[in-house]
N, C-alpha and C positions, 0 to 999 in steps of 0.2 A: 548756409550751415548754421549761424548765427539763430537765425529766424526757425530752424526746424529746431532744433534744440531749445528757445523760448517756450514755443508750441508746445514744445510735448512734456516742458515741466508743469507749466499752466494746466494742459489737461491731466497731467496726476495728481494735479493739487483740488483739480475738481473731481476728480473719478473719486480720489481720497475722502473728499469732503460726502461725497455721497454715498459710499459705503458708509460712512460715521453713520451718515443720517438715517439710512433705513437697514438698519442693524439686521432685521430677521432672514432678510433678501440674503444678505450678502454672507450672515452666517450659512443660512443655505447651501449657497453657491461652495463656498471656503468649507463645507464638510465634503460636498460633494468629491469635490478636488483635492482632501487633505487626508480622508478615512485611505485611500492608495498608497498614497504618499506613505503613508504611518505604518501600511503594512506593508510597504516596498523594505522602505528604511530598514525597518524592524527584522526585517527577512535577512535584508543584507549585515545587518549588526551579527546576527544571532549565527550564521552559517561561517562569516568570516572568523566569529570568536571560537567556535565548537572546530573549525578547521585548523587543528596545532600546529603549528612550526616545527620541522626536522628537530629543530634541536628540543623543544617542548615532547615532542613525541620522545624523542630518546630519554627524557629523565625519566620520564612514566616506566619506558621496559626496562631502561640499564642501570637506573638511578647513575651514581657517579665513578661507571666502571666502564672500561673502553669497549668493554666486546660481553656478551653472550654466547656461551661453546654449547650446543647441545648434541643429540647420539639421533640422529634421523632413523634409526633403527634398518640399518643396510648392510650391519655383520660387521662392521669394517673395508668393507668394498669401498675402493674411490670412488667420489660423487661429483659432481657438477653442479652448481648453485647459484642462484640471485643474487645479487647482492644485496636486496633487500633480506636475503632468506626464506623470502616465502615461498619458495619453490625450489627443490631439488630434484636429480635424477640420478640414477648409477652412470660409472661410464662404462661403455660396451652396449654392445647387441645383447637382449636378453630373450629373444623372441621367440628363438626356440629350444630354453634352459629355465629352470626357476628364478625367479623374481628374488634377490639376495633381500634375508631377513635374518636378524639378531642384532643383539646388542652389541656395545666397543664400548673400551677403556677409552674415555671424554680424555682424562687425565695426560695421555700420551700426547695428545696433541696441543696441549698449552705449550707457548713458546717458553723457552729458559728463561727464568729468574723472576716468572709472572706471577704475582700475587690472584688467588683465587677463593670465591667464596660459593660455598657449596649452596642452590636451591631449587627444595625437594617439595612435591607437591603430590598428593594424594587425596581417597574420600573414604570417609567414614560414617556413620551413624551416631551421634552426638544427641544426650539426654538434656532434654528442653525443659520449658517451665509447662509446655502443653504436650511434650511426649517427646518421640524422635525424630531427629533433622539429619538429614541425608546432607552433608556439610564438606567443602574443600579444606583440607586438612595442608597448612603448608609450615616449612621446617627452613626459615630465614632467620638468621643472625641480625635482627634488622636496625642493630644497636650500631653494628658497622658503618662510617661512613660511603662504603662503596654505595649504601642502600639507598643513600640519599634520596628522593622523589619519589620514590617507588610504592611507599606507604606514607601518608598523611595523618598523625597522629591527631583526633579529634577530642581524647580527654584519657587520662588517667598515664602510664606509661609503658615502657616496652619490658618485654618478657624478661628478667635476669637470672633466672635462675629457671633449675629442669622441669617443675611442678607448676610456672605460670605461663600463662597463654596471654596474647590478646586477639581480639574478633574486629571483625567490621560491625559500623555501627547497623548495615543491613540486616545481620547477623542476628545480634540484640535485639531489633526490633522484632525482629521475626521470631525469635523464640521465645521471647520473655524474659531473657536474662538482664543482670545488666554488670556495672564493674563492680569487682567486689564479689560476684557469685561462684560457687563451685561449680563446676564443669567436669562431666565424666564421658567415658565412651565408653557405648555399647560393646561388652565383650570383654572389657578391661578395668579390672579392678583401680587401676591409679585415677589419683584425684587431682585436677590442676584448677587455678586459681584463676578468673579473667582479672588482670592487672591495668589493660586497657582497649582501648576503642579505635580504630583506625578506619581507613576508608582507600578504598583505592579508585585515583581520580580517572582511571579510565574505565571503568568497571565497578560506578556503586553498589549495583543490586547484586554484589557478589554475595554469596553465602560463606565465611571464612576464618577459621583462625589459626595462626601464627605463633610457632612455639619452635624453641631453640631448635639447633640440628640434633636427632636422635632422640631427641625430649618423647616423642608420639609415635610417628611414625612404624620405626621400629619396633616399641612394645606393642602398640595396636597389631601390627604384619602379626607378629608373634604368637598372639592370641588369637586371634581368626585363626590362623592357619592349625591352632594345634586343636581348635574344635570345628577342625575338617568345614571352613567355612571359607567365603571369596576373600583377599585380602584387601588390601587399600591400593594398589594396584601402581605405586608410588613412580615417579617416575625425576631424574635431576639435572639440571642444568650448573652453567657453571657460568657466575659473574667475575670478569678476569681485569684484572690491571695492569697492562703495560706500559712501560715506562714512556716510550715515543707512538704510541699508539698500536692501535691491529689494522696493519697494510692490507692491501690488498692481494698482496703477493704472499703473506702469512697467511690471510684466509685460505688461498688455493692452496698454499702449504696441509693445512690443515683438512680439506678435501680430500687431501691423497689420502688420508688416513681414516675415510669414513664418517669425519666429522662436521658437523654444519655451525658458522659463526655469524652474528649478528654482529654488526661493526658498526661502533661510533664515528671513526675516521672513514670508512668505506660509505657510508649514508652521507656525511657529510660532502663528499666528494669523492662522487659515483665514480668506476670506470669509464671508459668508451667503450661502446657496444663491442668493438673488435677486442678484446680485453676481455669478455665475459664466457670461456669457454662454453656454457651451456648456450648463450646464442649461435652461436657455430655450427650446434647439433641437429640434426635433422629433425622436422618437425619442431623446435623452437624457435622462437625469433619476440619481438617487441610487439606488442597488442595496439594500438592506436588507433583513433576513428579514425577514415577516411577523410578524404576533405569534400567529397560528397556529403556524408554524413553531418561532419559538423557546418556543413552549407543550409543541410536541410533542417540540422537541431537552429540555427540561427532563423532561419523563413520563418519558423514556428514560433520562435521567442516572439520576433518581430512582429507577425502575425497577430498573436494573442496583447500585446502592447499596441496595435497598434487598435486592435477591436475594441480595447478597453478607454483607451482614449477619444474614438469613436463615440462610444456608449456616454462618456461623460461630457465630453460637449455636445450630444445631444439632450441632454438631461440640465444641462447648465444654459446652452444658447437661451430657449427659452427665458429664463429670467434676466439675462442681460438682455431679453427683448421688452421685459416688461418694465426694468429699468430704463432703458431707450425712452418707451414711450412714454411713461408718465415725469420724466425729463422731458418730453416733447419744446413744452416752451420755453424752457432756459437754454437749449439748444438751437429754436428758432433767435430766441437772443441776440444768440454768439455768430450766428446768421446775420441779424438785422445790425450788428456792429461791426460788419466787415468782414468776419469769418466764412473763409470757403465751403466743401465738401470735406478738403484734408483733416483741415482740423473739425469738423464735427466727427470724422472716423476715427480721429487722434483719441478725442474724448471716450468715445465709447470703446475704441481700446483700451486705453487707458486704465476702463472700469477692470478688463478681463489680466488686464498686468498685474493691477496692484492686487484683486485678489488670488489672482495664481500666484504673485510671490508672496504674499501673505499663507497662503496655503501651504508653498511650500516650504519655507521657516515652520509654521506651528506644526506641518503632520512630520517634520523631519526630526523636532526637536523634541514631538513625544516621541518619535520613535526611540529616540537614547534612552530618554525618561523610561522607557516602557520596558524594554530591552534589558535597563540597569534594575528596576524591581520587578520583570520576572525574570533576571537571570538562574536565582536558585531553581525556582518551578520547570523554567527550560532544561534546566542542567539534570533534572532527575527525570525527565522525559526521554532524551538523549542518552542518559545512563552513564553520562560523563561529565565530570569537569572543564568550563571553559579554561583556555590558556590566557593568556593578556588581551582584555579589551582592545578590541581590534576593530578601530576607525578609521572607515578609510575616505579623507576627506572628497580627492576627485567622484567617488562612487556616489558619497552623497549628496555631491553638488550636481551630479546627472540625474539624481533621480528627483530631486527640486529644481532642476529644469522643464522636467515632464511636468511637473504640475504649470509653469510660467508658460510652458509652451500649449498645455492643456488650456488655460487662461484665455489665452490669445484667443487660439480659432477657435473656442468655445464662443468667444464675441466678434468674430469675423462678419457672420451672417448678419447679426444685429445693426455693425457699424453701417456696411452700405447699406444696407434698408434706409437707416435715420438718416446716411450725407442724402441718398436721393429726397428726400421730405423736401420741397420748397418751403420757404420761412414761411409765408402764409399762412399755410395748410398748419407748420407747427404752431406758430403761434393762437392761430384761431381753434384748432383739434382736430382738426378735417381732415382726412386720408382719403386721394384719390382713389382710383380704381384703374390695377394694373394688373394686364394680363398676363399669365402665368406665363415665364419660360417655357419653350418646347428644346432649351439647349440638355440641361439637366433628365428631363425623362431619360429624351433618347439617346443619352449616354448610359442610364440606368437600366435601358432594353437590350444594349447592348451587350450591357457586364452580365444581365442576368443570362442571354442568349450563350455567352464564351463561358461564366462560367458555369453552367449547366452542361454544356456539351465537353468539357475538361471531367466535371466529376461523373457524370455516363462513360465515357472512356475510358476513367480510372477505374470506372467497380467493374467495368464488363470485359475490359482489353487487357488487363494491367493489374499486377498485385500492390501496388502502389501505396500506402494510404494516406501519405501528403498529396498525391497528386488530386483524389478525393477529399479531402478535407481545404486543398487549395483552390481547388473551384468551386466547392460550395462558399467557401467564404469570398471569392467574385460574387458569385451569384446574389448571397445575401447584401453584399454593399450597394450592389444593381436593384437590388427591391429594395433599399432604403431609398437609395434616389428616386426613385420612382415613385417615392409615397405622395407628394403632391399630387401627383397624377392618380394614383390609385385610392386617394384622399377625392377629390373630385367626382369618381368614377359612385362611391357613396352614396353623394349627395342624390341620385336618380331614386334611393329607398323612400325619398323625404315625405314624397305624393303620402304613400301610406300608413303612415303615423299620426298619433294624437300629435295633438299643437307642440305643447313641451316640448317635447322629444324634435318636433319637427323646427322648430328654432333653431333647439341646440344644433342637430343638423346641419343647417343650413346656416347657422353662424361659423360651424367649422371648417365648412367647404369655402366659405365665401372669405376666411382669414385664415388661408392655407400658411400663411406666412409663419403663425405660430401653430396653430394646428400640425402642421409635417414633422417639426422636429421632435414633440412628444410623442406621437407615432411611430415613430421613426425610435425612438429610444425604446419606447415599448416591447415594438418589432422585433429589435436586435437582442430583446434580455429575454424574449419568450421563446426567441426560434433559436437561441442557444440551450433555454433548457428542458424546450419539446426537442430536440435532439439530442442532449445525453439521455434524458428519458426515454423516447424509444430504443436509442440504443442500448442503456441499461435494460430495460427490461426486456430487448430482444434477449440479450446474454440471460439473463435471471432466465427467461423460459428455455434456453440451451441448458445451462446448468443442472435443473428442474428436471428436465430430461435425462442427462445423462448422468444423476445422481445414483450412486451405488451405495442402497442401506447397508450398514454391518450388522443389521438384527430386523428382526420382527417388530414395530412400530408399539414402542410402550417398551420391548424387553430390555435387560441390562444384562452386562458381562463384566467379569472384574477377573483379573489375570497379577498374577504375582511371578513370574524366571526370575528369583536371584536364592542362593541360599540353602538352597536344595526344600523349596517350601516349607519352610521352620513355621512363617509367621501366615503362612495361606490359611489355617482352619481360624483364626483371628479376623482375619478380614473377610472370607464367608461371613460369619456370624456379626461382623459388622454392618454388611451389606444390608443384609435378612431384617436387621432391627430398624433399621433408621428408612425404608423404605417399604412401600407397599405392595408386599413378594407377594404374588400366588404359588407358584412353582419353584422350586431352587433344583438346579443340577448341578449337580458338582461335577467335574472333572479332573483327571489325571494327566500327565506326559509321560511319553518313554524316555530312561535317562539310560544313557549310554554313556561308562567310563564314573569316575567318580558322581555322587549324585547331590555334591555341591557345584558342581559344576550348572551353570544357565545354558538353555537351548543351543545357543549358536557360538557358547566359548570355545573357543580354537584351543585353549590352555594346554597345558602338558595332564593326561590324563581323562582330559575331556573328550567326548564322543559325539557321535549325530547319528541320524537312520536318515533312510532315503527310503521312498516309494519307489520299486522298479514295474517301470512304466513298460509293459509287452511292446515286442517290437513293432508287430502289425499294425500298434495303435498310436504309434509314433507320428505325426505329420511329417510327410516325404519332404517340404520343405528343408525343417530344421535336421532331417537324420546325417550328420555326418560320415564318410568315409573313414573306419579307423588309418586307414593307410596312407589316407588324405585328409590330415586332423586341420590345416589349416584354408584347406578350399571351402568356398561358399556350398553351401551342397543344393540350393534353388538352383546355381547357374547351369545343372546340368537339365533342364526344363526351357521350353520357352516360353512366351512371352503368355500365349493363350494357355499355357500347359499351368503357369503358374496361378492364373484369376482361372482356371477352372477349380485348383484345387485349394482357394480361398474358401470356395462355397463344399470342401468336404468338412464331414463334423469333427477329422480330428485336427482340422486347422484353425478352425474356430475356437476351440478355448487358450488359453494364456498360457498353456506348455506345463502349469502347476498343478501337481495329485492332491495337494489341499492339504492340510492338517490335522492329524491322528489324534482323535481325543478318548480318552479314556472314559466312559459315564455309561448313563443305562439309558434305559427307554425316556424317562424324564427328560433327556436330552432333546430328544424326537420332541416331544411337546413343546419346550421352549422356543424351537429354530421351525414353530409351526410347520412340519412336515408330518400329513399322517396317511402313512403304510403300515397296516398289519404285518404285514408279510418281514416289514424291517423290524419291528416291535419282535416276531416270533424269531426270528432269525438271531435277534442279541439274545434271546431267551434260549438258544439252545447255542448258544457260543461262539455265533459265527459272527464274521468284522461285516460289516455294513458301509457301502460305497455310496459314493451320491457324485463322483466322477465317472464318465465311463471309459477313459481313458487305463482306468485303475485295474480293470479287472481283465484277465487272457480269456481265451475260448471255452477253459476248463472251471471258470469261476472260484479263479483263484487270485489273490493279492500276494503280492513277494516285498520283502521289505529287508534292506539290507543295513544290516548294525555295520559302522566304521568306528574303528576304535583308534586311526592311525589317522587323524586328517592331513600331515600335512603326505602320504604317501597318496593318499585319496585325492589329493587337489594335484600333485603330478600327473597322476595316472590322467585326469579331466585335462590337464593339459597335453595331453599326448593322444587324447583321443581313445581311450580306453575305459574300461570298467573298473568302478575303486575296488581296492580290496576289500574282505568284509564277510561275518557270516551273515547267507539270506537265511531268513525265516518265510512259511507260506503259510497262508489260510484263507479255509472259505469262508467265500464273500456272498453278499446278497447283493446285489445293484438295486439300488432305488430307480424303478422307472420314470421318465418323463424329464429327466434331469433337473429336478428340482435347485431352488436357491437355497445352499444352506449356509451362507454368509460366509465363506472361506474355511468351513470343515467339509473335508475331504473324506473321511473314513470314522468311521465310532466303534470302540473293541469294549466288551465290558472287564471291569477287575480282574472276575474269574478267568476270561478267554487270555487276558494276559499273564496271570501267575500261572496258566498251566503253560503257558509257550517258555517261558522261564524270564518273561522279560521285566529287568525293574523298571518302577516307576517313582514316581515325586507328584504331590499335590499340587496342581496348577490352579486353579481360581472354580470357578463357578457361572452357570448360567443361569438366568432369573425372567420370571415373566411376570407380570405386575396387575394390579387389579385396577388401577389408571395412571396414567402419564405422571412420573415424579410431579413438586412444585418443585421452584428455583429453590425455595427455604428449603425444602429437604435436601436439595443436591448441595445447596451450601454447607448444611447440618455433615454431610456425607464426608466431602472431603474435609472438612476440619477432622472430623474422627479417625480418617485413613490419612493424613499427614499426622496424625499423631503414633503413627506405626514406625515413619521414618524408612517407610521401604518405598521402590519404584512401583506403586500400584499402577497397573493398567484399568481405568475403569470407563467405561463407554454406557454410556443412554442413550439406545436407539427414539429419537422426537422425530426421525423424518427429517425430511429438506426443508432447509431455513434459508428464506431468501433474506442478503443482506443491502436489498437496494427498496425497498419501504422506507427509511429515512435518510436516503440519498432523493425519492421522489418527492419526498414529504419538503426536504429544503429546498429541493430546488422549486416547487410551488410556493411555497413562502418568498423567498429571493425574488423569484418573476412579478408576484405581488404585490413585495412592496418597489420594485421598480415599478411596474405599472400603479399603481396609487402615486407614486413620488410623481411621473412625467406628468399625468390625468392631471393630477393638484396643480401642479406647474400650467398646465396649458388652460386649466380653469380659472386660475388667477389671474390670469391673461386677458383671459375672454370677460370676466367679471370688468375690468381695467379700462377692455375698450367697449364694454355696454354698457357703463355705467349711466349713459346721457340716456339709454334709452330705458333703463330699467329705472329712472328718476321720472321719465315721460309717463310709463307705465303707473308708478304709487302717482302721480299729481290724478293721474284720469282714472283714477278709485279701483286697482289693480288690487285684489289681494294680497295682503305679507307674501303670502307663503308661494306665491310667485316666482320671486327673487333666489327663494330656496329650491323650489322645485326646476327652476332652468338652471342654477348650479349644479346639482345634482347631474340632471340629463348630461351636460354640457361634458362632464368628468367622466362619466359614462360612456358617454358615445368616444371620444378618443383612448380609454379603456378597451373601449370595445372594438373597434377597428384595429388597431393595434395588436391586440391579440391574434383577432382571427387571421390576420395577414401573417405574425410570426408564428404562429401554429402553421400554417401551408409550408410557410420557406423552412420551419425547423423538420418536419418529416423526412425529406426528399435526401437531405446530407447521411441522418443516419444509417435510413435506406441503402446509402450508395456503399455506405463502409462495411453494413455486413452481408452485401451480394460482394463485396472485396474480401469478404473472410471465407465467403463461402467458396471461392475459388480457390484463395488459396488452401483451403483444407481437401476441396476436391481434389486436387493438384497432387497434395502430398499422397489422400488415399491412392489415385491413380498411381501415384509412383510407387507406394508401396504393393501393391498389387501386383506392378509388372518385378521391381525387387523379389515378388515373395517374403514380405514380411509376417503377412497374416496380421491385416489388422481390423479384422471383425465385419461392422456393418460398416456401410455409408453412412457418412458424417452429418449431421442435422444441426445444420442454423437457420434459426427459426427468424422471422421478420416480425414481431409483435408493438401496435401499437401500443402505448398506455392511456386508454379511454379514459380511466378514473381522473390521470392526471389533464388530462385534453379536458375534460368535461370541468373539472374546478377552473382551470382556467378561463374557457371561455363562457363560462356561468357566473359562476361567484366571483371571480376577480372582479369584472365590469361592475356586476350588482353591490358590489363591497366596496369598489371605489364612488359609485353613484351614490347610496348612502350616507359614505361618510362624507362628501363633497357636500351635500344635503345639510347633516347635522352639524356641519361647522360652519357653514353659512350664515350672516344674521338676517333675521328676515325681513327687516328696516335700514332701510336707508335713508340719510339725512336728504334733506327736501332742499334744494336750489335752484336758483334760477337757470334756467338751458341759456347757452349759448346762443348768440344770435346766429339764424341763417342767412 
């Protein structure tokens, strides 16, 4: 024990000493193993610190109040609840009765003698330094201690009086204001003063200010509403103080009465499930992965660590082999002094120890460094506040073991190559001639044979996609080991090449020892990213496919529902200016009920229309039984009855009459559709369809005004027809069923003022004389945020594929792996030619000799490398999207026999990416040959050869 423990200090004292000495090697090696390291660490700082603690989490929502009371909006019906809160339900059966809505007095349910403080939250349109901001308006006392954490004051101070505000600093930035500025809202004469700057750490990019209870709110409601406009739509919670806490037996208190509580003591220390009435209830219960699941999320972690460790002692052995050798004779030495095999393996581990825990000290300890000056940068990424610097030591001493253990078998290979050396052979520089294992291959034929036949199984038997991604990665470690072999298999090209090339060759085959593992490194980083490459861009050309434009390719739309379109003929003509309009259509909506009311507000007062769709033209599928409102109405069909009436045309479209727009023929132009017949048809007043579902036998359209939603949304729950007066007109159906980007029907002005129906200015459509640039469209929205409304505005550019610089890096990455291993393994080869490239200059050899077989030499395992990781990387992707593709046929088939109506058969496409395949196996090899080339010197110092 004595003796092994001597050893192995001796050989860190020498591994130590020869790291000192060839600084560049060993920087090398210590990035290679350190750059993981730095971004493991870093990972793990950054995710632990951004992940709060209960109680960090609670000062953020509660500041320092025991509970949060809010109104779930359920009428006051008793509810059932989380106890986190994030999830409520009524109690009872609701299933065949309305779904309980309204508000409750919050107030009723605070326990006796609870201190409570009122917070109100709401949105407004707030006048900027660049126009108007669409802004959360809230109404906290936040001078209150209960506030505590809640807001984070950053400068100036808090509101005291009813005329001052203060904003988040996101707020300021964005409008231009700053402390010290007047502040007005849109609509409302009073002037309030920003006093100060806050920030809220869970929620930077909030847009927001803060102003006493009643201060805003209220007179803002006030004033919208008395010029018949939306209001602030305010809604209150209630921060509560109990003396011994909010039990959990107060919360359910508190449920019976319709109200929902966020609890300090309840979060702190949960129930037990039996305890939490809502798990009880049918259909709830505790969400948790299986342990299947997190078996297989662990294979994967495991997996990808262990390929990456893989990757890096393949990239690393190398140089502890070039280390090795050109130690040859200090190591014959320790040989010729009595030194066994052990301890020359001791040494050269030794080298891979000390830089692996060199490694992992420096990439662990920028990771903090890194971590602590970008924490602000992360923290506005995140959109949060970290909570307490959160290091966790065991985490990081596991993952600085990876690097010590990366170290080791990084010089595994190296060690026993150098114990077997006879001192001899080291001392004089001689290296026998040993035949290649055949133990290694045909283990490597093996892995490739199991797993090739695991990921054919998984894409053809199995919807699996570990079980495919689990055998391709057999497979691929089975062609690493096998690259000796398939390295050899090369060497047969040699015959047909010029000299150069054919050296290099032939030195590589002939010193597979270091040749395989830069290969082998190669291999594994290209056939990882010729596989997300084909597989991205299989998806890119699915995508591509099943891209659905919302316009004419160049045209623009801009749409304004809120307001009863006050600010719509503003933003038309902002549109028209800042862009390169041919055409402009303007359009209208039907407004049913007040005509401040938006499209789809349920409000008191607010209205909808609906398209009634002919019975005939109903898909038999979806027509309900009124008598049988809650049976499937497919299941009275079989199996064959239902894929027959897939392929009829009214089960083919999406069940939608489309969108009634108010405009004229200009319209038609815009949404490139040209019919006469629809043109003359809006010209003598008639509505215009481009669904055929739309129109009955008698070419008529029925449209029914509902003034009463929520008796309309009973009656649809019952299976019945809403109330409502229909209105009819004729129609003209566009033949051929054209695409008119989601407009269903076009009425002009006149056809509507004579039916008696109002309207409100909805936006416009636009077609362009070429494609915006970015600088307009950037020009565009600065001008339509300066409105301060919810503009809808869209620029049809077509399908933009977003994997051109996912291709783009992942050929730079393969690159410079492949140049790093190439360099690696030509350094090598330089190392052990050097006797013969000294032979060469003595016997009147050209300089550029030297250069030209470095070059080759960098090249050729570039190039072997690649083309072998180009084969193995195709065949994985492959496998995983004939794995998608069953499972999509799968679903269509099941919906088919369901009767869902879901269109065509599904299209997953298998597309290589040549462009990215061809830079690889082109320009990578010739980029690394080059530059192996021009870093070479093309003299070398003249010495005597070695005697033979």
């Amino acid at each position: 024990m004595k003796s092994w423990y001597h050893s192995w200090v001796a050989a860190i004292r020498i591994a130590r000493r020869d790291a000192w000495r060839f600084k560049g090697r060993s920087f090398l090696v210590l990035a290679m193993i350190a750059l993981p390291i730095l971004g493991v660490s870093a990972a793990d700082l950054t995710l632990r610190s951004a992940d709060l603690s209960t109680e960090e989490s609670l000062e953020r929502k509660l500041g320092a109040a025991d509970a949060r009371v809010s109104d779930p909006g359920m009428g006051g019906t008793p509810i059932y609840q989380l106890p986190n809160g994030e999830s409520n339900a009524p109690v009872g059966n609701f299933d065949n009765k309305p779904w309980p809505e309204g508000s409750t007095d919050v107030r009723k349910a605070l326990p006796a003698g609870a201190k409570s403080l009122t917070d109100s939250t709401g949105a407004g349109k707030l006048h900027t330094a660049h126009g108007l901001m669409n802004t959360e308006i809230r109404e906290l006392n936040s001078s209150d201690p209960m506030t505590k954490g809640i807001m984070v004051m950053d400068r100036g101070r808090l509101p005291l009086k009813a005329d001052e505000v203060a904003a988040t600093t996101h707020f300021l930035e964005a409008s231009g204001l700053k402390v010290g500025s007047t502040l007005m809202a849109r609509g409302l004469d009073l002037k309030y003063t920003i006093v100060g700057a806050y920030e809220l750490p869970d929620a930077l990019e909030t847009d927001q200010v803060n102003a006493l209870p009643g201060a805003l709110l209220a007179p803002l409601n006030k004033a919208l509403e008395a010029a018949d406009l939306p209001g602030t739509e305010a809604t209150t919670t209630f921060l509560v103080d109990v003396s011994d806490g909010f039990t959990w037996n107060m919360v359910k208190e508190a449920n019976t009465k319709g109200v929902m509580v966020v609890s300090r003591a309840v979060l702190l220390d949960p129930p037990a499930d039996s305890e939490v009435p809502l798990y009880q209830t049918e259909g709830w219960g505790t969400y948790e992965n299986s342990a299947a699941a997190d078996a297989a999320a662990l294979a994967v972690a495991a997996t990808v660590v262990g390929l990456a460790m893989l990757e890096i002692c393949l990239l690393a052995g190398p140089a502890f082999a070039v280390g090795a050798r050109r130690s040859a004779r200090q190591l014959g030495l320790v040989g010729a002094n009595g030194g066994d095999r052990r301890h020359i393996r001791a040494i050269v581990l030794a080298s891979g120890l000390v830089i692996g825990v060199a490694a992992a000290v420096v990439g662990t300890v920028l990771g903090v460094v890194l971590t602590l000056a970008l924490q602000p940068v992360l923290e506005e990424s995140f959109g949060k506040r970290f909570g307490s610097f959160d290091v966790r030591p065991l985490e990081l001493l596991g993952i600085g073991l990876l690097a010590v253990l990366t170290g080791l078998m990084a010089a595994i290979v190296p060690a026993i190559t150098s114990s077997r050396q006879t001192v001899l052979a080291a001392l004089t520089g001689r290296r026998g001639v040993r035949r290649s294992s055949r133990v290694l291959p045909s283990i490597g034929l093996i892995a490739v044979a199991l797993g090739a036949t695991i990921a054919i199984y998984g894409s053809l038997m199995t919807d699996q996609f570990i079980v495919v991604a689990g055998g391709s990665a057999i497979a691929e470690l089975g062609v690493v080991a096998l690259t000796p072999a398939l390295v050899g298999l090369f060497g047969r090209i040699g015959s047909i090449l010029p000299l150069s090339p054919r050296l290099a060759l032939r030195d590589a085959v002939r010193n597979r020892g270091r040749t395989a593992p830069a290969v082998a490194a190669v291999l594994a980083a290209v056939a990882g990213t010729v596989a997300i490459a084909t597989y991205a861009a299989s998806q890119d050309a699915q995508s591509r496919a099943a891209y659905t434009p919302q316009l004419p390719h160049g045209a623009v739309s801009v749409m304004l529902d809120e307001a009863g379109g006050r600010d719509v003929p503003a933003v038309r003509a902002t549109v028209q200016k800042m862009l390169p309009i041919d055409v402009r259509a303007d359009v209208d909506r039907i407004s049913v009920g007040k005509t401040s009311c938006s499209m789809y507000d349920g409000g008191e007062g607010c209205g909808r229309y609906e398209v009634i769709v002919p019975r005939a033209n109903e898909c038999p599928l979806w027509v309900s039984d009124p008598a049988k409102p809650d049976e499937d109405p497919s299941e009275k069909f079989t199996l064959a009855e239902r894929r027959k009436l897939n392929d009829d045309w009214r089960c083919k479209t999406d069940g939608r009459s489309g969108e009634i727009l108010i405009g004229d023929a200009k319209l038609l132009k815009v949404l490139g559709i040209e019919d006469p017949a629809a043109e003359k048809a809006l010209a003598a007043g008639q509505m215009v369809s481009f669904v055929k579902a739309n129109v009955d036998k008698g070419g008529k359209v029925a449209i029914r005004l509902i003034t009463d939603n929520k008796a309309a949304d009973e009656a649809a729950n019952l299976g019945k027809e809403a109330p409502g007066e229909i209105k009819s007109f004729t129609a003209h159906e566009v033949a051929g069923a054209p695409d008119a980007y989601g407009v269903g029907l076009i009425m002009t002005p006149e056809a509507v003022k004579t039916a008696g129906l109002a309207t409100v200015p909805y936006g416009a459509y636009y077609s362009t004389d070429k494609l915006p640039s970015s600088e307009q469209r950037q020009r565009l929205d600065s001008e339509l945020d300066k409105t301060g409304s919810n503009v809808s505005l869209n620029i049809e550019d077509g399908y933009t594929s977003e994997n051109d610089i996912i291709l783009l890096a992942l050929t730079l990455f393969a690159g410079l792996v492949t140049i790093g291993a190439a360099g690696i393994a030509t350094g090598l080869a330089q190392a052990d030619a050097e006797a013969d490239l000294k032979t060469l200059a003595a016997v009147g050899a050209p300089p550029r000799v030297r250069r030209t077989l470095s070059g080759f030499q960098c090249g050729v395992v570039a190039a072997m490398g690649v083309v072998l990781g180009s084969a193995a990387g195709v065949l994985p992707a492959i496998g995983l999207r004939l794995t998608e593709r069953r499972q999509e046929m799968a679903f269509y088939e099941r919906a088919l026999d369901e009767g869902w109506g879901v269109g065509s058969m599904p299209h997953v496409p298998i597309l290589v990416p040549w462009g990215t395949l061809a830079a690889l196996l082109i320009a990578v090899p010739l980029g690394a040959a080059l530059l192996a080339a021009l870093v070479t010197r093309s003299r070398g110092s003249l010495s005597r050869r070695a005697a033979i």
